[in-house]
N, C-alpha and C positions, 0 to 999 in steps of 0.2 A: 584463620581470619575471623575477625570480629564480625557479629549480624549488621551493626551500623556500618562497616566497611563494603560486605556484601549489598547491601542496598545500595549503596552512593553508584557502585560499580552498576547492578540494574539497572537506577536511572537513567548516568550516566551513558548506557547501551541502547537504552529505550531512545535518549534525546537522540543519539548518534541514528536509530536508525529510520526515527520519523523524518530529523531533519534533510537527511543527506538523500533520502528514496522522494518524496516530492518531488521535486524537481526531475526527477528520473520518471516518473508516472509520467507528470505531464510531457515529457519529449516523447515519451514512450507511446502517447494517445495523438499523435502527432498527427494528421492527415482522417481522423474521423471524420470530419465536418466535412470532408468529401463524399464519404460510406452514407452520413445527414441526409447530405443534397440527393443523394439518389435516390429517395423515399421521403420526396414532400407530402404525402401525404399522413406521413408517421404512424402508428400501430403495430402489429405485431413483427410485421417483417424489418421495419427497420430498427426495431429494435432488437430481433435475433442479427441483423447484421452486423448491429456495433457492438455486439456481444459476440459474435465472431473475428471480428475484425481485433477486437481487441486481445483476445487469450489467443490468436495465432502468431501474437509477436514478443516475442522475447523479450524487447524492449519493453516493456508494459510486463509481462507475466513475472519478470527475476524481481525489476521494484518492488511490485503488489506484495508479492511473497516475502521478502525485506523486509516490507514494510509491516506486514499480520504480523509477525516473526515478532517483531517490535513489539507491538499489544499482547502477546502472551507473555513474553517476557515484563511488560510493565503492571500487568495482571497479577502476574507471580509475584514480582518486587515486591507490587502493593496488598499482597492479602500476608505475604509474611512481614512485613513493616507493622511498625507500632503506632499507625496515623489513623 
């Protein structure tokens, strides 16, 4: 395989896996603004909660991962690319 083939296919991998995991994060963060309400007065605790609440759910943790996945890959694309 040619280097300009190899790249189109990165990108191409990269778009796939910003575009298609968005969507998947947000369903995936679905009911925090409940985890919100229970520490109106925000600071440390409700934020170790929504930092709890969020890396115990699958739905959020497989996206996220997908989606980083994605930026190394488009890292790598682009430091071997001639742009």
């Amino acid at each position: 395989m040619s280097d300009s083939f190899r790249q189109l296919i990165g990108f191409i991998l990269v778009a796939v896996c910003w575009g298609s995991t968005n969507p998947l994060i947000k369903a995936g963060s679905s009911g925090l603004d409940k985890i919100s309400n229970q520490y109106p007065q925000g600071g440390f605790k409700k934020w170790f909660a929504e930092i709890k609440y969020l890396f115990t759910r699958w739905q959020y943790v497989l996206p996220l991962a997908l989606n980083l996945s994605g930026s190394v890959v488009y890292y790598y694309t682009l430091g071997k690319s001639g742009i």
